[in-house]
Structure formats: structure tokens, C-alpha cells
C-alpha positions in Angstrom: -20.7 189.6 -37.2 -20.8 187.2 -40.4 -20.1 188.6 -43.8 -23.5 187.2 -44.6 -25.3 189.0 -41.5 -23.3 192.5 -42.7 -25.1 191.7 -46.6 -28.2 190.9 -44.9 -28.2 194.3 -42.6 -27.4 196.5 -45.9 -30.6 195.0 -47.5 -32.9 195.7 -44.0 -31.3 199.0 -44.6 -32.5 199.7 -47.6 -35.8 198.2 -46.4 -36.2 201.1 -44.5 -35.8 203.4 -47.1 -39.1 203.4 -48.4 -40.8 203.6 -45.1 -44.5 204.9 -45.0 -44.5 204.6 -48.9 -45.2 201.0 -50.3 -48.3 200.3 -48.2 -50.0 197.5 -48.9 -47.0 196.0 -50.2 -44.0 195.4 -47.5 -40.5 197.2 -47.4 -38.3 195.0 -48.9 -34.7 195.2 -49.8 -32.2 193.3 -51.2 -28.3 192.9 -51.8 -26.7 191.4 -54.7 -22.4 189.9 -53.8 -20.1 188.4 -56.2 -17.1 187.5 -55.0 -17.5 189.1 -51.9 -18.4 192.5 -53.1 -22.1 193.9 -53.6 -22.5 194.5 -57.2 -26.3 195.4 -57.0 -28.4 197.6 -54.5 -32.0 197.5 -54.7 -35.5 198.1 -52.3 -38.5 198.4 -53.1 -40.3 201.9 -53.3 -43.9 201.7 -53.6 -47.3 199.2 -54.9 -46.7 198.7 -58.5 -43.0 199.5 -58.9 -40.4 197.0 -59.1 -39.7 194.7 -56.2 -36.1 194.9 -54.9 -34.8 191.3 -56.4 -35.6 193.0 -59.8 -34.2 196.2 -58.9 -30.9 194.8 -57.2 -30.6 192.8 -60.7 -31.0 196.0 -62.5 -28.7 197.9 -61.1 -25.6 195.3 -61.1 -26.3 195.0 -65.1 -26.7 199.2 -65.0 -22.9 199.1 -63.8 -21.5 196.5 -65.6 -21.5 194.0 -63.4 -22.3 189.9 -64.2 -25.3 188.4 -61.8 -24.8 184.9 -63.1 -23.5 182.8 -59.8 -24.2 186.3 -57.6 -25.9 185.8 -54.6 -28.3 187.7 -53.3 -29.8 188.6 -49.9 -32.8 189.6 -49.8 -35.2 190.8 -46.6 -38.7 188.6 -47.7 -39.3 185.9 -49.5 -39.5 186.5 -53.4 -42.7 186.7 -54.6 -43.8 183.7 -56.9 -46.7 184.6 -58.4 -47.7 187.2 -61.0 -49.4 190.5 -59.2 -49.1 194.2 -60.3 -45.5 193.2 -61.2 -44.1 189.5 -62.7 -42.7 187.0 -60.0 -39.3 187.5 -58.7 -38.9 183.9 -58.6 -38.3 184.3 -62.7 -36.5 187.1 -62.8 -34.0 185.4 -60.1 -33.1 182.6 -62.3 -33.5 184.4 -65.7 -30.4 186.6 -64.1 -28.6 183.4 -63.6 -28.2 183.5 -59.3 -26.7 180.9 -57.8 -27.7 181.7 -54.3 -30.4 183.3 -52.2 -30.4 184.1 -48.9 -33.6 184.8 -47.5 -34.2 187.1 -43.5 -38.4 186.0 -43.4 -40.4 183.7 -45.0 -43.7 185.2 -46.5 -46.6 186.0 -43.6 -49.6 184.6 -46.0 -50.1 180.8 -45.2 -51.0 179.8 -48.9 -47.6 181.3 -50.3 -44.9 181.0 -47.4 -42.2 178.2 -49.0 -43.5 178.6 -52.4 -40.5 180.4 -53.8 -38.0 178.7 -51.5 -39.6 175.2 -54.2 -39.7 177.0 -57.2 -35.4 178.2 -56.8 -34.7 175.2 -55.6 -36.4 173.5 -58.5 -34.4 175.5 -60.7 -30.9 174.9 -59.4 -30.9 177.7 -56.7 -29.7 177.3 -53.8 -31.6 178.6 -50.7 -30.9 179.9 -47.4 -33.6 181.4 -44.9 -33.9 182.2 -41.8 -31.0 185.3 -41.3 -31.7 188.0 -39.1 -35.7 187.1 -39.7 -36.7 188.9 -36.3 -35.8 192.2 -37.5 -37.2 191.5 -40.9 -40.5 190.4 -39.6 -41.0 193.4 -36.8 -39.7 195.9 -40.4 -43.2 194.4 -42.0 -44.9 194.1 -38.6 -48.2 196.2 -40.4 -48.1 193.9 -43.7 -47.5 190.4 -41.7 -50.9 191.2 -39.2 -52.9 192.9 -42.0 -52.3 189.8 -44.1 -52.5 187.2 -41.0 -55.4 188.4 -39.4 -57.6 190.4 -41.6 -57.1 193.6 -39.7 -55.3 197.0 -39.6 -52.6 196.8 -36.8 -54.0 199.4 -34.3 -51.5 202.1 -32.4 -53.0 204.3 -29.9 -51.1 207.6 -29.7 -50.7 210.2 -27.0 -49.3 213.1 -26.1 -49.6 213.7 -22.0 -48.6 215.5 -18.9 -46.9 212.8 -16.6 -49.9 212.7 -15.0 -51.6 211.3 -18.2 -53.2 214.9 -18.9 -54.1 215.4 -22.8 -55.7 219.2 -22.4 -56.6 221.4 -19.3 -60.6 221.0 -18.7 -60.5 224.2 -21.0 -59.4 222.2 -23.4 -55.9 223.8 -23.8 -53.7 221.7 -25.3 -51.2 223.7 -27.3 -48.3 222.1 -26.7 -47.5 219.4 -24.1 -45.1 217.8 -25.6 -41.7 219.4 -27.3 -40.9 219.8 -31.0 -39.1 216.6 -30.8 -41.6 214.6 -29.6 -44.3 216.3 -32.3 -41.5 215.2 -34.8 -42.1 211.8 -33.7 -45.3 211.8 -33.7 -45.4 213.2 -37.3 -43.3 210.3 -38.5 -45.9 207.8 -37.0 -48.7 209.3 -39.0 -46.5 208.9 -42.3 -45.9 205.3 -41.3 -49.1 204.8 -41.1 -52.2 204.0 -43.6 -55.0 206.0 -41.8 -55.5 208.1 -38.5 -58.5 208.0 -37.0 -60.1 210.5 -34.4 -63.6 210.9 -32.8 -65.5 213.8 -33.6 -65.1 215.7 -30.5 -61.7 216.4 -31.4 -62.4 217.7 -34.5 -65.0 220.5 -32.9 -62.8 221.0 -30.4 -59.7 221.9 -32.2 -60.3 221.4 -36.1 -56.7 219.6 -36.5 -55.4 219.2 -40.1 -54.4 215.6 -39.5 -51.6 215.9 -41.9 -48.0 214.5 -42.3 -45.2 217.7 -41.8 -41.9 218.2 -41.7 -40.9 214.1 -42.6 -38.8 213.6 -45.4 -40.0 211.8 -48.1 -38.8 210.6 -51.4 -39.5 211.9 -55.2 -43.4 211.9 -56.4 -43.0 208.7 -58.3 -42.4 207.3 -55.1 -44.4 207.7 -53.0 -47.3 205.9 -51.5 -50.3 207.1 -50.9 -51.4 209.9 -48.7 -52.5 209.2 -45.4 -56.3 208.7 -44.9 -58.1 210.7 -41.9 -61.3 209.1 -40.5 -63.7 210.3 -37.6 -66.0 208.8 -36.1 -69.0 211.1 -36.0 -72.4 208.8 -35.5 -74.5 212.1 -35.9 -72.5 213.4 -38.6 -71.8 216.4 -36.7 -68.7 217.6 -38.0 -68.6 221.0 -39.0 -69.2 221.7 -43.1 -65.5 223.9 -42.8 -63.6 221.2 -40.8 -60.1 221.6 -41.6 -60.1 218.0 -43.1 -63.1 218.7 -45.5 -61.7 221.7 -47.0 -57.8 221.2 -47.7 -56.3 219.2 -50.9 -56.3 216.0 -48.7 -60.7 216.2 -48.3 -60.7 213.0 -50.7 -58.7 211.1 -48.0 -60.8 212.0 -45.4 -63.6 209.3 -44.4 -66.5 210.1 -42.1 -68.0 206.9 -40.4 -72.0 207.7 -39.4 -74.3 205.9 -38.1 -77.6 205.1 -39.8 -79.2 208.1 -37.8 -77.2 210.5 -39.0 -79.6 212.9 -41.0 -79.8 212.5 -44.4 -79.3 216.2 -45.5 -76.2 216.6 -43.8 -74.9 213.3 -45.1 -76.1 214.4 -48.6 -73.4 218.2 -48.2 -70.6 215.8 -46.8 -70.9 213.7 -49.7 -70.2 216.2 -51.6 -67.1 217.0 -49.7 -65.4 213.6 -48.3 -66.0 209.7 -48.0 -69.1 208.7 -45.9 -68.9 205.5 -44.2 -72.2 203.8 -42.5 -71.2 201.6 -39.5 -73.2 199.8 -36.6 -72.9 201.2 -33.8 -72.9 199.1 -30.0 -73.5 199.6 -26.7 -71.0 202.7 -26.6 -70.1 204.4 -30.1 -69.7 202.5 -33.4 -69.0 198.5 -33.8 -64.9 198.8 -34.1 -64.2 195.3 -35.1 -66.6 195.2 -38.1 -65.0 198.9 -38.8 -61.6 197.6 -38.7 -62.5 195.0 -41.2 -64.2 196.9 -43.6 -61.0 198.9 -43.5 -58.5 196.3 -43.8 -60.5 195.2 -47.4 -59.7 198.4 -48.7 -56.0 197.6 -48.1 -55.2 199.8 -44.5 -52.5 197.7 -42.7 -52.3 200.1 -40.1 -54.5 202.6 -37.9 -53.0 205.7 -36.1 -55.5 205.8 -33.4 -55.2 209.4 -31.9 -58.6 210.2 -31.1 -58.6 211.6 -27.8 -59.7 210.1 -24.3 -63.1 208.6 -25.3 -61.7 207.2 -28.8 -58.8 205.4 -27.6 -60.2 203.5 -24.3 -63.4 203.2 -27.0 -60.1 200.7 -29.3 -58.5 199.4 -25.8 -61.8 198.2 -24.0 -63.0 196.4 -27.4 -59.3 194.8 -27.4 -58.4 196.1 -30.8 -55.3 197.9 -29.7 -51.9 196.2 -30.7 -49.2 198.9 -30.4 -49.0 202.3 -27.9 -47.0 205.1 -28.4 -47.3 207.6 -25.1 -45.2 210.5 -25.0 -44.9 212.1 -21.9 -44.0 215.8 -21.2 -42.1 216.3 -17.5 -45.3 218.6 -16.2 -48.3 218.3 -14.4 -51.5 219.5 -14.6 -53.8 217.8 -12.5 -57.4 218.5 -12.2 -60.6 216.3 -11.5 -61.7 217.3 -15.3 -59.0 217.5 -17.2 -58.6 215.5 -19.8 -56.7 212.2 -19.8 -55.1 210.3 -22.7 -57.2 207.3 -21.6 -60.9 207.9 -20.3 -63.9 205.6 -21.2 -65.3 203.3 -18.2 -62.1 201.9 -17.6 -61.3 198.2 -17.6 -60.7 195.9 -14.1 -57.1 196.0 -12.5 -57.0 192.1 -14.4 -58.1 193.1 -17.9 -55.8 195.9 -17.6 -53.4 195.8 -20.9 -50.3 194.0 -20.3 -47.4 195.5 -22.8 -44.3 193.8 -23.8 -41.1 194.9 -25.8 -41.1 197.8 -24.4 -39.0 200.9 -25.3 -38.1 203.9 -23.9 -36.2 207.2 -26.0 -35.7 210.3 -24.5 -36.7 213.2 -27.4 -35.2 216.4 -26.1 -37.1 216.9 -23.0 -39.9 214.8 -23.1 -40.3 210.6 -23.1 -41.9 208.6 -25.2 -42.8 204.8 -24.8 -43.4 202.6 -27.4 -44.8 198.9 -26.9 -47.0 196.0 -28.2 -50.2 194.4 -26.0 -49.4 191.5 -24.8 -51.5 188.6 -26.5 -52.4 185.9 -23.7 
């Protein structure tokens, strides 16, 4: 390993510190060296606190340390225009750096290269391109939210190996291991929203909340995690879990213009209401997803139950998986699986890719992206 890829794998490191927090911003980090030692730290921590050029900068002058002909590594490309926060571009050769190493290049067309001009304008010398695989998947919800104009959609399950979700009962209390739930839980605090269809809600009123994941200080966090369900008749229950609990004002319920107008009027009064067109079977998803992604959700935690997550696979709209699998079987003709709907043909089945397997006490789980022809 190069002394530059060892710099460059501190700053992904501290990437990954704020992880689940700076949504819609990316996780970025960044390493300041002199003379072959790092003489700065810095990452950034959430939207509208400093970036982590400016906060690497920082703390080498907080120390005592000179950043004038430092070079610095840093895990995205340095934003060159002014947002919520100055451009890093300026605060780069204000402190004087002589050298900038770059992992990935910024996802949005219009400013990718920008910065890379402006340093080099300036005297700078510039370097990209180091470890920029890594750095890319880190930022894999920010780089399709800003390339495509949608949320980056994981389904989620937790199943019986023979892809039972609940017993026809409906018994579902617990499949999976305290592990795997662990997992689970960190998935929902990586993610901007979770989204489940109504039947889940009536038959199990779930808090859709984020537990037992370690996260920093108030001041840094991001925000909380949103919970939408799909309910075309708005028939949630008035004492759902998720309309009653400090979190109610994250919650979004997406209707349908049938949906009664009295009821919409008392869930008004408790959560967001969200009108969507529905198609042949449940809501419109694509024009949801977009509606979504303009009030700045990278990422959806699909985790709906049988009907809501073939409802995202057969419209196409599923990127990511994450199937965890318990070593049991139920069987049974009406159980419920993790994947129901109509079911697509043997050739428009979904092809995954980079896939991964981890074994979590007991249980599997599988992790993979759809494979885009």
C-alpha cells in the first residue's frame, strides 16, 4: 500500500463517521500531511456544518500546526460554489495548500472538474482519481439522488429460508436474531425514509424507529428518519404507533384522491398527507419517488411487506436488496412471503450483482445491487 493510498483510507474513514447524519449532503472526509505526517483531521458531520477541507484546515491551525505547502486528501471533490457553507475551493488556497489529492470527482454533471480548474488556476496542484471506487459506493445514495432525480430504493426483509415473512396468522415476532435486527436498525438510520404499505401498519402497528445505533452529539445529527405508508383509503388507524409518538411530524401518509375527506381532515391534524395517482395496482411509484427526491430523500428503506415490495420490484424502482434469512422453515400455502405481488416472468426476473454475504450470529443476510441491463 502507498503512503498516499494509507492518507486516502484515513480520510474514507472518517467519511464514515458521520454515516446516516449529513443526508442530503455526502460523507466526506479529509486528511491534511506535511512532511509526511497528518497535521489535520477533518469529516464532515451534517447539511450546514463545515465541510471536511475546512474542518481538516481547522484543526491543523487548532494544534499549531502550518497548512501552507500541506497536502491534503480529501474523499470528494471540493465544493466550488457558495451553498449553505462558502466554497472549499477558497478556503483551500486561503490556507496556502500546495497539493490536493482527490478519491471521486463530483456526481452532478454541471460541477464535476470545476474545482480540479479553479486549484489549478490558483497554483494547486491536483491529483484525482485514488481509491475513487470506494469513495463513490461511500456516497452511493447522494451520487444516484443527484444523477437520476430519484431516491435510491432498498427493499428489506427479514425471512424463513423459505422466504416466509409471518405464519398466515400473521406471527412474525421474531424470525430473525438480535444481530440481524441490529442490522436491520443500522439500515433504517442510513437511510432518509422507510416506507411501508398500510397493511402492515394494521397488522402490527410498528414504531418504525431507529434503536439501539450509535449516533453522535445533538449538533450533529441529521435528521430523523421519515416513515411513509402507503394507504390509498387512508385507513390507518387514528392511534397508529407512527401518529402518536414524538416522531408523528416525520411520518407521511400517501392517499389517493378517494380517500375521504373527513378522515384526511383528523390525519392532518396528526402527520403529513401526501395525494398520489394511483395505477393499475396501488399508487404511481415513479411519480412518488420523484416527488420525494425534490424534498431532498436520497434514499428509501422499502420494508413494506409482501405486496409493497414486489409493488417497487415489478415497477423496476428497486436498486439495492437486503434479505436476511433465519435457518427455519415454515412453509405453508398462505404464509406470508417477503416477495408476493403477481410475480414477474422467469426473464424479467431481477438479476443482482456485487453481491455479499455476512453471517450475523445465526442468521444470513444478503446484500446486493439490481443489475442495470
Amino acid at each position: 500500500m502507498s503512503t498516499d493510498e494509507q492518507w486516502m483510507r484515513e480520510a474514507l474513514r472518517l467519511a464514515r463517521r458521520a454515516r446516516g447524519e449529513t443526508s442530503p449532503n455526502p460523507m466526506v472526509g479529509a486528511v491534511l500531511v506535511r512532511r509526511g505526517k497528518i497535521i489535520g483531521r477533518g469529516w464532515h458531520r451534517r447539511a450546514g456544518l463545515a465541510h471536511a477541507e475546512v474542518n481538516a484546515i481547522e484543526d491543523a491551525v487548532k494544534n499549531g500546526h502550518a497548512t501552507r505547502g500541506a497536502t491534503l486528501f480529501v474523499t470528494l471533490e471540493p465544493c466550488s460554489t457558495h451553498g449553505r457553507t462558502p466554497p472549499c475551493t477558497q478556503a483551500i488556497v486561503d490556507a496556502g495548500i500546495g497539493r490536493v489529492i482527490v478519491a471521486a470527482p463530483d456526481p452532478n454533471p454541471s460541477h464535476a472538474g470545476r474545482a480540479f480548474q479553479k486549484l489549478r488556476r490558483k497554483g494547486v496542484a491536483v491529483e484525482h482519481g485514488l481509491l475513487a471506487e470506494p469513495a463513490a459506493e461511500l456516497n452511493a445514495f447522494f451520487n444516484h439522488w443527484i444523477t437520476n432525480d430519484l431516491p435510491l430504493v432498498t427493499v428489506k426483509a427479514a425471512m424463513t429460508l423459505d422466504g416466509k415473512i409471518a405464519t398466515a396468522s400473521g406471527e412474525s415476532k421474531w424470525i430473525t436474531g438480535p444481530s440481524a435486527r441490529r442490522e436491520g436498525m443500522k439500515l433504517r438510520h442510513e437511510a432518509d425514509a422507510i416506507v411501508v404499505g398500510v397493511n402492515t401498519i394494521l397488522a402490527d402497528d410498528p414504531s418504525l424507529t431507529v434503536r439501539d445505533v450509535r449516533r453522535p452529539k445533538p449538533e450533529w445529527r441529521g435528521p430523523e428518519l421519515r416513515r411513509i405508508v402507503l394507504d390509498p383509503r387512508a385507513r390507518i388507524p387514528l392511534d397508529a404507533r407512527v401518529l402518536n409518538d414524538e416522531l408523528a411530524p416525520a411520518t407521511t401518509v400517501v392517499v389517493s384522491a378517494d380517500a375521504p375527506a373527513k378522515r384526511l381532515a383528523k390525519l392532518k391534524a396528526r402527520c403529513g398527507v401526501m395525494t398520489c395517482r394511483l395505477a393499475k395496482r396501488g399508487f404511481q411509484l415513479r411519480m412518488l419517488l420523484k416527488r420525494l427526491a425534490k424534498q431532498d430523500v436520497t434514499s428509501l428503506l422499502v420494508e413494506g411487506g409482501g405486496e409493497t415490495n414486489a409493488a417497487f420490484i415489478e415497477a423496476g424502482l428497486v436498486d439495492r436488496v437486503a434479505f436476511f434469512y433465519a435457518p427455519k422453515i415454515l412453509g405453508g400455502r398462505d404464509a406470508r412471503t417477503g416477495v408476493a405481488g403477481e410475480g414477474l416472468p422467469l426473464a424479467a426476473g431481477l438479476q443482482l450483482e456485487k453481491i455479499r454475504w455476512r453471517n450475523l450470529g445465526p442468521d444470513l443476510m444478503l446484500t446486493a445491487r439490481v443489475a442495470r441491463a
